[in-house]
N, C-alpha and C positions, 0 to 999 in steps of 0.2 A: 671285288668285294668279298668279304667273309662268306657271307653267302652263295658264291659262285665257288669259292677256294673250295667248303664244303661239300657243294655236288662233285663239283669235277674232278679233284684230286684227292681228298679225302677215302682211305680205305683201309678194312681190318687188314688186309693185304700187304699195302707199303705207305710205309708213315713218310708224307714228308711236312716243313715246319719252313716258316716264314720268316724267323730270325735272320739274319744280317751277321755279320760281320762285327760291325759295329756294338752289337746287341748286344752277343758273346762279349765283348770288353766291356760294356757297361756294366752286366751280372756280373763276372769280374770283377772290377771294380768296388761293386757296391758292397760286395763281400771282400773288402780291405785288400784283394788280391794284387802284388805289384807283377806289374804287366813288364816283361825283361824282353819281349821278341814278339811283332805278328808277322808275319809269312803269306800273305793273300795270294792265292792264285785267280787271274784276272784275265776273262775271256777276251778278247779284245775286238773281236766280232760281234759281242755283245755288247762292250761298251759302243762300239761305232753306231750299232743301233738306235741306243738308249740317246745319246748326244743327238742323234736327227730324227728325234721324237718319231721312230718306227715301229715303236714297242709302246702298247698302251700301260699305262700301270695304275693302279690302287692310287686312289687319293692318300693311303695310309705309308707310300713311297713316295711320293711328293718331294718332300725335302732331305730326303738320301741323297746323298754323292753319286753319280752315276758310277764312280771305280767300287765302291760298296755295293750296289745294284750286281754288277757285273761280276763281281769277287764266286766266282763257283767254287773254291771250296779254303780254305786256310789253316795252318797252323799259329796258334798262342801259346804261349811260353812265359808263365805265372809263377807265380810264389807266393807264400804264406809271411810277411815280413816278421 
């Protein structure tokens, strides 16, 4: 939950941030950005996880792809048309 993301990981210390993969192209996107290349890198210990429901997650990851789930870090490849 937000709530728990807040206590536990939340810190002036090291930011981290709950965006996706996915996320990242849709900002993209909605700002007219033509998407030319994504590049995911994709744990795949972690996908084997997520697929035998060993990893609890946010109801707010529900309906993610588990290869998006999994994606630890990616490059995109935009342009301004």
């Amino acid at each position: 939950s937000d709530k728990q993301w807040e206590k536990n990981y939340c810190s002036k210390f090291m930011y981290f941030n709950r965006l996706r993969v996915d996320d990242y192209l849709h900002i993209l996107q909605s700002l007219n950005q033509e998407i030319i290349g994504v590049e995911p890198e994709i744990d795949y210990d972690l996908l084997e996880a997520l697929k035998s429901d060993r990893i609890e997650l946010d109801k707010a990851f529900f309906s993610k792809p588990h290869e998006v789930l999994a994606t630890i870090c990616s490059w995109i490849i935009s342009r301004k048309p």
